[in-house]
C-alpha positions in Angstrom: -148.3 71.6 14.9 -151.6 71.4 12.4 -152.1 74.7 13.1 -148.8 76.6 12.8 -149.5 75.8 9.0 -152.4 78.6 9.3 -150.5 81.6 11.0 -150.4 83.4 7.4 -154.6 82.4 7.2 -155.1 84.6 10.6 -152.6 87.8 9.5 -154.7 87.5 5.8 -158.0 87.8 7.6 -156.3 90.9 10.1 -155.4 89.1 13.2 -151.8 89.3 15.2 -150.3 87.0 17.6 -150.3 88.7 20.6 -150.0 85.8 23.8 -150.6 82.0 24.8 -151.8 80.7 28.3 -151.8 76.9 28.4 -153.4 75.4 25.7 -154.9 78.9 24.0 -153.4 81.4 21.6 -154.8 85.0 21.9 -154.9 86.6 18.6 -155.9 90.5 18.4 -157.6 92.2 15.5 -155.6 94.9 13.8 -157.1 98.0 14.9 -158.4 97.2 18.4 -157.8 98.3 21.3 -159.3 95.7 23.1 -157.4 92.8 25.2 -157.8 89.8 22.5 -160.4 89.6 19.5 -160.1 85.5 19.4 -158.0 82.8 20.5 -157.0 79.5 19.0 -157.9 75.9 21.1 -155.0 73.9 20.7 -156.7 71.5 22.3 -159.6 71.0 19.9 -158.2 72.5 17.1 -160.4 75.7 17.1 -160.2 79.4 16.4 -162.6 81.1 18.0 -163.5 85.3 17.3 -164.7 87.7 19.5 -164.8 90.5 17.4 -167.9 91.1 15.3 -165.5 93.4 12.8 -164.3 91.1 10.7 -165.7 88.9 8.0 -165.0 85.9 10.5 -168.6 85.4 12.8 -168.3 85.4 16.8 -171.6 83.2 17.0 -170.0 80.1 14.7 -171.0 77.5 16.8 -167.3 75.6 17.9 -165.6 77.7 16.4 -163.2 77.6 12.8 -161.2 74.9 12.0 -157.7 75.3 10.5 -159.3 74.3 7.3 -162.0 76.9 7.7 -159.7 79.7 8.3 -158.2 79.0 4.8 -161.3 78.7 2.9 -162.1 82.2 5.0 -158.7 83.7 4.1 -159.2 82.4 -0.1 -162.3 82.9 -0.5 -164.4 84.8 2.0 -167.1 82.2 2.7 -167.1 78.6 4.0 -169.7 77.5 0.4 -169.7 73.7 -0.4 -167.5 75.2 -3.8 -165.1 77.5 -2.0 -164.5 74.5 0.7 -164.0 72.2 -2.0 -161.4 74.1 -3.8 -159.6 74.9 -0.3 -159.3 70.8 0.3 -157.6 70.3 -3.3 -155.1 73.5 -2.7 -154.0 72.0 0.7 -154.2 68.1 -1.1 
């Protein structure tokens, strides 16, 4: 799958696997001790965070594409530049 190519994005940014139920994986913030901090759609092809403790934002309308966790991972920001760059390294 798309997004099995962006496991290493999520550990860079301080999220671990934790479960999957149907079409979501549950992802939990290194650190918490909360029940998940975000899941991954595999549906739509979306990460979505719940946790307001990392540079990733929980109010990002629809969520972070696979693409968009890279650029976060690289770069710390989703800027037309940093973006740019991210689409040429994954080519």
């Amino acid at each position: 799958m798309l997004f099995d190519k962006y496991i290493d994005d999520l550990k860079a940014l301080g999220f671990t696997y934790k479960n999957t139920k149907g079409i979501r994986d549950y992802y939990l913030r290194d650190g918490s001790k909360a029940d998940q901090s975000g899941n991954f759609n595999r549906d739509i092809n979306r990460f979505s965070v719940f946790s307001s403790s990392t540079i990733l934002d929980p109010d990002k309308a629809g969520g972070y594409s696979p693409t968009q966790l890279r650029c976060m991972s690289l770069y710390g920001d989703l800027s037309t530049e940093s973006m740019k760059d991210t689409v040429k390294q994954l080519g």
